[in-house]
C-alpha positions as CSV (number, residue, x, y, z in Angstrom):
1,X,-26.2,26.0,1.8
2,X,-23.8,26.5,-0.9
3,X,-22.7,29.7,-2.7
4,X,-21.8,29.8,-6.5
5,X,-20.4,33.3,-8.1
6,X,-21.1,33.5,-12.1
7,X,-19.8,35.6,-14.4
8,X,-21.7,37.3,-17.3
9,X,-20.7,39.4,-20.5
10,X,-23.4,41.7,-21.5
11,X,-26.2,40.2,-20.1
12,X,-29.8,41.5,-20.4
13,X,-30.2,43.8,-17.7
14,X,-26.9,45.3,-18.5
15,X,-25.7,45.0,-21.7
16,X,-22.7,47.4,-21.8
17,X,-20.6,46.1,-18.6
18,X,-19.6,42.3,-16.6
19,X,-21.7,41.1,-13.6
20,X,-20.8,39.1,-11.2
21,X,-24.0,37.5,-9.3
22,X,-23.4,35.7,-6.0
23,X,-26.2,32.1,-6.4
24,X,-27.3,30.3,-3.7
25,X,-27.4,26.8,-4.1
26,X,-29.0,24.2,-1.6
27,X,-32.5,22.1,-0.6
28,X,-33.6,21.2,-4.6
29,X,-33.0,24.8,-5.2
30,X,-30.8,27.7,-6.8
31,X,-31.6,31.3,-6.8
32,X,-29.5,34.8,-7.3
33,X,-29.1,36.9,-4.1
34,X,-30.9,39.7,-5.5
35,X,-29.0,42.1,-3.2
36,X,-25.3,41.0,-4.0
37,X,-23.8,41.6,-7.2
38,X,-20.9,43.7,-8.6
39,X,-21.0,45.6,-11.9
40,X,-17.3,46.5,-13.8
41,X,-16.2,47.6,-17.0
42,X,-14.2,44.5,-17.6
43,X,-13.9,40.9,-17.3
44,X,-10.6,41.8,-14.9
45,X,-12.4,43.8,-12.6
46,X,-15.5,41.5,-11.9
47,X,-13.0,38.8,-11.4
48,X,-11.2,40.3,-8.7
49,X,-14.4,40.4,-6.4
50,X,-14.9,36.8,-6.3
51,X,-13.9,35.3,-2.8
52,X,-10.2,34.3,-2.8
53,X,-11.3,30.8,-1.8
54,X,-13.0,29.8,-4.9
55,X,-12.0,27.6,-7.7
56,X,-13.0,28.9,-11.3
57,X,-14.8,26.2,-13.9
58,X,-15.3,26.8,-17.3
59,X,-18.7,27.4,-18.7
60,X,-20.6,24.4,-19.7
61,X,-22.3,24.3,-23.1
62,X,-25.7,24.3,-22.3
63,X,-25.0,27.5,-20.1
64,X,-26.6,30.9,-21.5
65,X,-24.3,32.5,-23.7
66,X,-23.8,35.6,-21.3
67,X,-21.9,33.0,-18.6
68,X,-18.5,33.4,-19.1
69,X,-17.3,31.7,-16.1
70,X,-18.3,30.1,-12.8
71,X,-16.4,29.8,-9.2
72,X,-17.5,27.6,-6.2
């Protein structure tokens, strides 16, 4: 199993703050750990709750327009 953190502006269930969602990645499947997310005021603060091991890649283009960022 494989964890994934994303980063989202404004997405729909909040629309007024930054979200980091941990994803779970592993046998043909990916799903959000419903119970392990942080919520911040901005893109600074959600950024410093990713795991110090991961390595940020840029959003890809087909990516909803709320992802502002990945780490893995």
């Amino acid at each position: 199993m494989m964890e994934m953190f994303v980063v989202y502006e404004r997405p729909r269930d909040y629309p007024d703050r930054f979200v980091l969602r941990r994803w779970s990645i592993g046998g043909n499947k990916m799903e959000a750990d419903r119970d392990w997310f942080y919520l911040g005021d901005t893109l600074k603060e959600v950024r410093e709750k990713v795991p110090p091991h991961c390595v940020c890649i840029r959003r890809h283009t087909n990516d909803e327009p709320q992802i502002v960022e990945v780490w893995i």
